[in-house]
C-alpha angles and dihedrals in degrees: 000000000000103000094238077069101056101042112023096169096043100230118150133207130239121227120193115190137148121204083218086071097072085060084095110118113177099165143223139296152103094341105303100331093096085233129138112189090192094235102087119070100204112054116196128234115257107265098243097063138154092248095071085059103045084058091041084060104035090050092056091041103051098006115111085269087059090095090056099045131082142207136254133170113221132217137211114257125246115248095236081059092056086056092069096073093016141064122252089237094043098054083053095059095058092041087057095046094057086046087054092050103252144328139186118244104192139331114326089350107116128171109190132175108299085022096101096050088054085055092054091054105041085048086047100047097049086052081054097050093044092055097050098061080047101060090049100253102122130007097217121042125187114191108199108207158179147203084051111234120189086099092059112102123196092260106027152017132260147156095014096309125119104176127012099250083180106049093044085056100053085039079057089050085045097050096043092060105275105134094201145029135180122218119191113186117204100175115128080235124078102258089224097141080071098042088056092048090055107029107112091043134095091195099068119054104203104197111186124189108185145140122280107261108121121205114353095196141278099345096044102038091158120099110214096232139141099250085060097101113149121259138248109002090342078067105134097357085102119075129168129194113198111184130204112254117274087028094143143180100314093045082049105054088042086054091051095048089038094046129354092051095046085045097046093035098056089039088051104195126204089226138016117224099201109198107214114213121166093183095091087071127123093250103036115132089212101043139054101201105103112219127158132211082275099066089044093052093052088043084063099035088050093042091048086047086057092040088053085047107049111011106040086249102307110153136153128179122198123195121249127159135341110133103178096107091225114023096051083063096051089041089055095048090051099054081043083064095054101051085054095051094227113183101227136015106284085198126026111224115255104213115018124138132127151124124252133180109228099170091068097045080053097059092044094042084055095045090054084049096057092042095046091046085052107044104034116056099214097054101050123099119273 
């Protein structure tokens, strides 16, 4: 494809990233439990693995979107950054457990030695990338990260993630005199690290769209449900979306125009946070939504439409999950495309192929539109 194709208004995206941050080990195991029963000769990776990320990066560096990215070296964050979004004691329980050598702090959630130093600089390097766009350098920010951080509450750990990445970078875009941001969570997981961040808040809209798998135990005692609103003035500027399993591209796009555009569009933000998971792809080992590297690439293409609307262009994504080696690359380059608005595919998807039953997401994704128009005030109907 001739490169006026692919990128008619010659905007560029900035990609933040840190080789450090690949110094993650979080073992192998039964899946991602660290636990060897003795009785299988081939133990997997944990899911959450350096390799995801090396093909994150190499696809972006030498893929068909390499001539429309650039670089950015990343940094560690300060500590008196991490206390934005955390709390002091919890900050020092993670900085005793690296100096302990390690602990784990729930269930599939390791940090291991080498763990705490690729949390300061995915938490570093999204800071970065959000002040970059602030400070009117580049319209549209990726932060490629890891340790992933949507899970991270302000007091504890949970689902992988040490510290919020996202959450410390719209605190940055609150702090620096933008009165709102909009934050859309595509992960397969609930993002409900971020919504407790914000939930008491009406400056921040958390939008998350997630399968359906409520609470998953003591670190992730939220639900994902649709009662779950926010309190206090934070009251209706929390809405999750969570989608019946197989809902796929074309659910998904219907849930993003019936939902996530009205909602984003009447709360008008001055800068869309765009929470990147992979893991809602057909062949993902942790998710059971079935996208392909198409309904990545129109959930990019609808979320930088809202971005040009509402925010002069301001977007920033920031990488969550996606744990299959090779699809989550191709995945990632797709939705690239989209925000781009490239015209056609710059790369075909290798694998895709699967049912899904539309009819049925329809009817959910209708039923979440009459109870959000009744019970939050900004979103109902003038």
């Amino acid at each position: 494809m001739a490169e006026e194709e692919a990128e008619p208004s010659g905007e560029r995206i900035h990609v933040f990233w840190d080789d450090g941050m690949l110094k993650h080990d979080t073992g192998r195991g039964v899946f991602d439990t660290g636990m060897d029963p003795g009785f299988l000769d081939v133990l997997e990776k944990h899911p959450e693995n350096e390799d995801r990320l090396r093909n994150m990066v190499s696809i972006l560096r030498r893929g068909p979107i390499s001539p429309f990215i650039s670089w950015h070296a990343g940094r560690p964050a300060a500590i008196s950054e991490l206390l934005n979004f955390h709390t002091p004691e919890y900050i020092n329980e993670l900085e005793e457990a690296n100096k302990a050598g390690g602990k784990a702090l729930c269930c599939g959630t390791f940090l291991n030695p080498g763990s705490w130093d690729a949390a300061l600089l995915a938490a570093g390097t999204t800071i970065s990338a959000m002040k970059y766009i602030l400070d009117g350098h580049g319209k549209i920010a990726y932060a490629l990260v890891r340790p992933p951080g949507h899970h991270a509450q302000p007091t504890r750990a949970d689902g992988y993630c040490f510290l919020n990445n996202a959450g410390l970078a719209v605190r940055l875009a609150l702090s620096t005199g933008f009165s709102k941001v909009a934050v859309v969570d595509i992960d397969v997981h609930h993002g409900n690290g971020t919504a407790e961040g914000f939930y008491r808040s009406n400056k921040v809209l958390t939008i998350s769209l997630h399968m359906n798998h409520g609470s998953w135990g003591p670190s992730h005692t939220q639900s994902g449900s649709i009662d779950e609103l926010g309190e206090g003035e934070g009251f209706g500027y929390n809405l999750n979306i969570p989608l019946p399993n197989g809902t796929g591209d074309r659910g998904y796009e219907y849930t993003m125009n019936e939902l996530v555009v009205p909602a984003v569009s009447k709360f008008r933000p001055n800068v869309i946070v765009l929470v990147v998971g992979l893991d809602s792809s057909a062949f993902d080992p942790n998710g059971r939504q079935c996208l392909t590297m198409d309904g990545y690439r129109e959930i990019g293409r609808i979320v930088r439409s809202l971005s040009e609307t509402h925010c002069d262009g301001r977007l920033l994504a920031v990488q969550e999950g996606g744990y299959h080696v090779t699809y989550a690359a191709y995945c990632l380059h797709a939705m690239l495309e989209g925000v781009l608005n490239v015209q056609r595919p710059l790369l075909s998807d290798p694998i895709a192929y699967y049912p899904e039953d539309e009819s049925f997401t329809v009817e959910v994704i209708d039923a979440m539109k009459k109870h959000y128009k009744k019970t939050i005030s900004f979103m109902k109907d003038p």
